[in-house]
C-alpha positions as CSV (number, residue, x, y, z in Angstrom):
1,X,10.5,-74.4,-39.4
2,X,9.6,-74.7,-35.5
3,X,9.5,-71.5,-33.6
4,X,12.7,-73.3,-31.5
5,X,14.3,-73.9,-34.3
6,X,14.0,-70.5,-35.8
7,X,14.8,-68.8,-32.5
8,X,18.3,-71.6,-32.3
9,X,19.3,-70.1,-36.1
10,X,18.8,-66.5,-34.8
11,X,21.0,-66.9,-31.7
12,X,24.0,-69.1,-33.5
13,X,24.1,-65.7,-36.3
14,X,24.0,-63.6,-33.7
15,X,27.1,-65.0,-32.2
16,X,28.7,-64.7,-35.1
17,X,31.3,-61.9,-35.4
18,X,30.2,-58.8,-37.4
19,X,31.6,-59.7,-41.0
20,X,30.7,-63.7,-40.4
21,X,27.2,-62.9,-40.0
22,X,27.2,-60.4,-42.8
23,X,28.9,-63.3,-45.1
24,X,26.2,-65.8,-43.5
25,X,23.2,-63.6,-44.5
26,X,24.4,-62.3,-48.1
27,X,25.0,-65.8,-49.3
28,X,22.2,-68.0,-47.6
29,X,19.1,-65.1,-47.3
30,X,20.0,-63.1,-50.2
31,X,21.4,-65.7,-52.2
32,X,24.4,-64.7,-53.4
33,X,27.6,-66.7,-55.2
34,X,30.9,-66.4,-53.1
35,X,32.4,-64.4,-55.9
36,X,29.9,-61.7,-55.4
37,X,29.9,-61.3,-51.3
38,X,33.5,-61.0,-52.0
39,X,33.3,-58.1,-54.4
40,X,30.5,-56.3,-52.2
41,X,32.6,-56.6,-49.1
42,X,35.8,-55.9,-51.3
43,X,37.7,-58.9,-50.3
44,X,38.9,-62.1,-51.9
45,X,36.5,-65.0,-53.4
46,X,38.7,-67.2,-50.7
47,X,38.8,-65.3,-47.5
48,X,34.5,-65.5,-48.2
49,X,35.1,-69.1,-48.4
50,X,37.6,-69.1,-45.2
51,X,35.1,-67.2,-43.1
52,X,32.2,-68.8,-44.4
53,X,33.1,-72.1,-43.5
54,X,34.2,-71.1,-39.8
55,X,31.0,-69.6,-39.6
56,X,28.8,-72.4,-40.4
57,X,31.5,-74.3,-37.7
58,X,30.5,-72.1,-35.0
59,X,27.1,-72.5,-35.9
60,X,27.0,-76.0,-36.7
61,X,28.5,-75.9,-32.6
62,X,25.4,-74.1,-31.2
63,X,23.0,-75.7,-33.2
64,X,24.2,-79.0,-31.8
């Protein structure tokens, strides 16, 4: 990926709030399932999905 683009990603995580970012970077950097961020972060399989899918919203936004 471009430099630009790289540098695009880094600032629409960064503006992610605290837990969206840690949700963004457990499931799409270290691969994991929704089922297991949730049990890391000791919440539910669907408030992962919920916040997941707001963050990739906001970033979709920036990106954009």
């Amino acid at each position: 990926a471009s430099d630009v683009y790289k540098r695009q990603l880094r600032e629409a995580i960064n503006r992610l709030s605290p837990r969206e970012r840690q949700i963004i970077i457990l499931r799409f950097f270290d691969c994991l399932t929704q089922t297991e961020v949730a049990k890391d972060l000791g919440i539910s399989q669907a408030q992962v999905s919920r916040l997941e899918k707001c963050a990739l919203r906001d970033m979709k936004r920036h990106l954009c």
